[in-house]
N, C-alpha and C positions, 0 to 999 in steps of 0.2 A: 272645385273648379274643373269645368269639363270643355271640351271645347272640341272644335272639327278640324277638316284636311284639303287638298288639288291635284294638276298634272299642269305638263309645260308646253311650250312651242311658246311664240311671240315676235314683236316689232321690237327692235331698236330705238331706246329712247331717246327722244332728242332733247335739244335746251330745255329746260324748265322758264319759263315767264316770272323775272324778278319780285319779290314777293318784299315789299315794306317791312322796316324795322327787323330783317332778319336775323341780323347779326344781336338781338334785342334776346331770340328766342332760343332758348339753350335746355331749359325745363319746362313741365310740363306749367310750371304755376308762370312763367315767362309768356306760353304760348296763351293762356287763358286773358292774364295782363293785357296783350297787345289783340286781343279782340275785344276785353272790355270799354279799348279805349278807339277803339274803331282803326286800329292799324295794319288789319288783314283784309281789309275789308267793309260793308257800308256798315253803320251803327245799330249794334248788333237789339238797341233800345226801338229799331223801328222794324226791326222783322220777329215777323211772332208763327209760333208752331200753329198749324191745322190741323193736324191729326199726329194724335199719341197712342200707340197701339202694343200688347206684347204680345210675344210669339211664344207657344210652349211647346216643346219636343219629346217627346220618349222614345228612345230605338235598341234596337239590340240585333244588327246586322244578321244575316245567316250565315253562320257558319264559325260567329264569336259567340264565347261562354260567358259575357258579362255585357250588359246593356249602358243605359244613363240616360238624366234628362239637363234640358238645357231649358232655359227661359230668356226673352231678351225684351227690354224695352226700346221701342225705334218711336224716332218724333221726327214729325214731317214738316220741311221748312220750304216752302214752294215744290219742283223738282226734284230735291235732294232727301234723302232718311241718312238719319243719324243713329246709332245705335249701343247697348251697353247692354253684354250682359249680366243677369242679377244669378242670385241660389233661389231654386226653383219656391215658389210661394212667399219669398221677403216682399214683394212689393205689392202695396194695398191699391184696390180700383180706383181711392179715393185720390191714392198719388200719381196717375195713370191720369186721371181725371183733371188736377190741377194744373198736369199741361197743355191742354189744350186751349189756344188762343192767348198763351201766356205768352212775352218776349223774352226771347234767349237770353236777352241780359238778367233779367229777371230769373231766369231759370242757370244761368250760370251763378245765382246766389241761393238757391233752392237747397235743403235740409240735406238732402239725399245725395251721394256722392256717382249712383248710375243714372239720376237725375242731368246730373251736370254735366256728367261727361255725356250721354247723347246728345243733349241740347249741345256739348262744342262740338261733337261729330259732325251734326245737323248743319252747326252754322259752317264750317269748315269744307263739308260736302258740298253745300250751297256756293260757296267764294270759287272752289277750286276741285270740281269732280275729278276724279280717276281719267286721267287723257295724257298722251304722251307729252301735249305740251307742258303739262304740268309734271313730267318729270317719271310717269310710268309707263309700264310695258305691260297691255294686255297679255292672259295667260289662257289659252282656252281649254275648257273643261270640258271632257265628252257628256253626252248623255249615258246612262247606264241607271244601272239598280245603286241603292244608297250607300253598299260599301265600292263598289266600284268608283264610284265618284269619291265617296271621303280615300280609299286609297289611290285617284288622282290626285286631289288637293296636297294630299300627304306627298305627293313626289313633287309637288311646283315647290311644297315650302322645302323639304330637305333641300331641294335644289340652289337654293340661295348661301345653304352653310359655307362653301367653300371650304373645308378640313383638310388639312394633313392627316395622312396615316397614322392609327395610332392617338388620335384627337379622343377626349371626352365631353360629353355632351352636358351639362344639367337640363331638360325640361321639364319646363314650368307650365302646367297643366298638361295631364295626361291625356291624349289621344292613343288608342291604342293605332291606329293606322299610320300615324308621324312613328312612333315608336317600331314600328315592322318595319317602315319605310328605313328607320336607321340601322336595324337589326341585316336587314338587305346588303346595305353599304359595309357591312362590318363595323359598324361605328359604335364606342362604345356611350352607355349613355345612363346618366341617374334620372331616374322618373323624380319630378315631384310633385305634387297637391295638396292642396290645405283638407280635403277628405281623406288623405291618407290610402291605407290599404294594399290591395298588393295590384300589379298589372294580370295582363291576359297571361303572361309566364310564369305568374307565382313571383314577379320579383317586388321586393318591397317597394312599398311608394313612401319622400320622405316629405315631411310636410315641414320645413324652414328650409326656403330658398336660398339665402344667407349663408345660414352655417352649410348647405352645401357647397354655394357657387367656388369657394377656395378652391376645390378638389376638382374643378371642371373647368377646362380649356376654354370651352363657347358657352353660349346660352343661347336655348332656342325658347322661347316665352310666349305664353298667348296674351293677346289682347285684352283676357279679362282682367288681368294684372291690375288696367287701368280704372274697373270698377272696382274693385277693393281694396285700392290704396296702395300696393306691395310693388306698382312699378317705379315708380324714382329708385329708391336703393337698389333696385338691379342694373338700372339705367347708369346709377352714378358710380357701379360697382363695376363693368364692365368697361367704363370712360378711365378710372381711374388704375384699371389693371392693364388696358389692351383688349381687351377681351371681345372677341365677334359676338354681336348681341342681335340675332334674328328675332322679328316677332309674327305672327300669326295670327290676323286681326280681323273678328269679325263686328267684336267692341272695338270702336276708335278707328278704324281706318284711315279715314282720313287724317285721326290726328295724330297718331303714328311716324307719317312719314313725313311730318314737320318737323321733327326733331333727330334726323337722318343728321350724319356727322356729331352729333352730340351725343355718343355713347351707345348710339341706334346704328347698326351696319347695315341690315336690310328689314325692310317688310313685305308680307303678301298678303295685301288687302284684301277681303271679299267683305263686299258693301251688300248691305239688304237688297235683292233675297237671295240666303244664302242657298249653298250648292244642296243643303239636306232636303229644301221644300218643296221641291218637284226631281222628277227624272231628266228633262231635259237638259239640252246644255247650257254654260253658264260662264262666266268668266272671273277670273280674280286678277290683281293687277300687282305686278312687281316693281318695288323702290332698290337703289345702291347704292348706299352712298359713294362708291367708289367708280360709281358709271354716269360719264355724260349727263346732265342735266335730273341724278338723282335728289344732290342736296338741293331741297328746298329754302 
């Protein structure tokens, strides 16, 4: 699991716009429920994708000793992309292929589990883009070269931790840019990823999120959690201890910050396209659940 980074400034959120059946939505399989049944919004059997497209990435910054690839599949729902990402080469053209022109509902019953979860990004982006009335806070991201920007991103999301001194971190999917960013702060902190291996410093990476998170104060998690099944128990692991649970989402954005107060503290969304695909600038959006018109 590999995944990217930001930098900060922004607006003040205001109300969030009352959202149906909310008190309904508490997990991830709650918020699916309550779109199947048309309670987020119109019926999710009469809006159908237009374009399904993946994104593949190789990079290896100047000036880091270890590189990576990312792949993601995004589905387009009028206006809105939805997005999830996969392990680079799991996904066949032929499944790429089947969404297009398919309905969400339809594709929220699809085989594939990065299938589903874009198609609910998609519909979710669609109901309720990234806007303060819904509850977030633009973050602007400069222009620069591509580590420059992942070590922006990397400072909007640390931004959101909120730590006492002396805090431990678990993250769940390595960035080397989040993890410098934390090294900066003094913060101490356990890499994890289901690849394993070691970080830019030689330090081990562990691959069960679980048997770490006891030893870790907070959680900072990426978004792809949500393609591979491994974010409820973290979610209901942080609900169930206290635990500040930040996520970093460029799978699920949207649906992320639906389920803020529910074991979710904060997210920093970046919706397709993300900050790696061009040099210009870009923006990513901040949720809290503990601010003004965060909880959705």
């Amino acid at each position: 699991m590999t995944a990217a980074a930001s930098d900060t400034s922004g607006i003040s959120a205001v109300g969030s716009v009352p959202v149906p059946s909310a008190a309904r939505v508490g997990t991830y399989d709650d918020l699916v429920a309550c779109v199947r049944a048309g309670e987020l919004g119109p019926d999710p059997r009469t809006r159908r994708i237009a374009v399904a497209f993946t994104t593949r990435q190789a990079v290896r910054h100047d000036g880091r000793g270890t590189g990576y690839r990312n792949e993601v599949l995004s589905l387009r729902l009028a206006g809105a992309v939805g997005s999830c990402a996969v392990e680079p080469g799991a996904l066949s053209d032929s499944a790429v292929e089947e969404c297009v022109g398919a309905d969400v509902a339809a594709l929220l019953d699809h085989p594939l589990l990065p299938v589903r979860v874009a198609a609910l990004d998609a519909y979710l982006m669609h109901v309720t883009p990234h806007a303060p009335e819904h509850g977030a806070r633009p973050v602007a991201l400069p222009a620069g070269t591509s580590l420059e920007k992942s070590r922006a991103r990397a400072r909007a999301v640390v931004e959101l931790l909120d730590l006492a001194p002396g805090a431990t971190v678990l993250v769940v999917g390595v960035v080397n840019s989040l993890l410098e960013a934390l090294r900066s702060h003094g913060t101490d902190y356990v890499p994890c990823d289901l690849k394993g291996g070691v970080t830019e410093w030689d330090e081990p990476v562990v691959t069960d999120a679980l048997a770490a998170a006891p030893r870790c104060d907070a959680l900072l998690v990426s978004g792809m959690t949500l393609g591979n099944g491994t974010f409820e128990p973290l979610r209901e692991h942080a609900l169930r201890h206290g635990k500040r649970l930040v996520l970093f989402a460029q799978t699920g954005s949207a649906v992320l910050p639906r389920l803020l107060g529910h074991g979710v503290s904060a997210v920093c969304a970046e919706p397709y396209p993300f900050f790696w695909l061009d040099g210009g600038p870009g923006t990513v959006h901040h949720y809290r659940a503990d601010r003004p018109g965060g909880a959705r």
